[in-house]
N, C-alpha and C positions, 0 to 999 in steps of 0.2 A: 732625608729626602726633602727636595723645597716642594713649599705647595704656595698655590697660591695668595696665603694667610703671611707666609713669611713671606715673600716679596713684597707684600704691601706692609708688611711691618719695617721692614730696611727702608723700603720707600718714605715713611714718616720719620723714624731714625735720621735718614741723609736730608731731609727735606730741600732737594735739589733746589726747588721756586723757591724756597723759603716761605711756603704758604701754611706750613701748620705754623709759623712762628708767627704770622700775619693773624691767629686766629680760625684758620678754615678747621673746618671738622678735620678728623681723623681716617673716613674714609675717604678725603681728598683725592687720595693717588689709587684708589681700588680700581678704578679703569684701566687705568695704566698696568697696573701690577696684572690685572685678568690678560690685559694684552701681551705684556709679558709672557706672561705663565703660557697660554696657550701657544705662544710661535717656540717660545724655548723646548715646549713639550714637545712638540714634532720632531727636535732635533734627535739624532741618532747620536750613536755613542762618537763616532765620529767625527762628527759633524757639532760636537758638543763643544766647541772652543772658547774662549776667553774673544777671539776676535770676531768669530761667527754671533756672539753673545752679544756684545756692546753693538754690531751691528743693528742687531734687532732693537735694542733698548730704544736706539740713536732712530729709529726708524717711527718705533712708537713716541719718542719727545716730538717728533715731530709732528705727528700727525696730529696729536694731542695737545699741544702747547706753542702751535707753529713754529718750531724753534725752525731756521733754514741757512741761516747764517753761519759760516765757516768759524767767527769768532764766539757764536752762541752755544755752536756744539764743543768748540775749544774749551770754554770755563765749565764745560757741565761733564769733559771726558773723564777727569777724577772721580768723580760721584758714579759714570757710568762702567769705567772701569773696575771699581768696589762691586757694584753689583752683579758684574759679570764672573766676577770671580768665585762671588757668592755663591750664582748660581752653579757654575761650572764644577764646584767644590775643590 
C-alpha cells in the first residue's frame, strides 16, 4: 500500500530539482508528496492509471515549483513517470 511516507521517500530518492543534492533538508518534497498522496487517494480503481497519475504529479510540480514550460515538464516526465508507476503499482 503507498502512503504518504513512501511518496515522499521516492520523492528524495528521484530528487527531481536536485535540491536534496543542493543540501535542502529531507523533508523538502513533503508538500508535494502530501499533494500527491491526497489527489491520487481520490482516485478509484479505475481511474487509478499510470496517465491519470503523472497527470496529477505534473499538476502538483507545477503549482509547487512553477514548472509551466512544455520543455520543463519534458526533462522532469522520466522522474514523473517512475512515480506514477510507483504509485499505480
Amino acid at each position: 500500500m503507498i502512503t504518504e511516507e513512501n511518496i515522499n521517500n521516492f520523492l528524495i530518492q528521484q530528487d527531481i530539482e536536485g535540491l536534496i543534492a543542493l543540501g535542502s533538508p529531507h523533508d523538502e518534497y513533503s508538500s508535494e508528496a502530501e499533494a500527491i498522496y491526497k489527489e491520487t487517494s481520490l482516485l478509484d480503481k479505475e481511474q487509478r492509471t499510470v496517465s491519470n497519475i503523472i497527470t496529477i504529479i505534473a499538476e502538483v510540480w507545477e503549482k509547487y515549483f512553477g514548472i509551466v514550460s512544455v520543455q520543463d515538464k519534458l526533462n522532469r516526465q522520466s522522474a514523473f513517470e517512475k512515480l506514477a508507476h510507483y504509485i499505480a503499482g
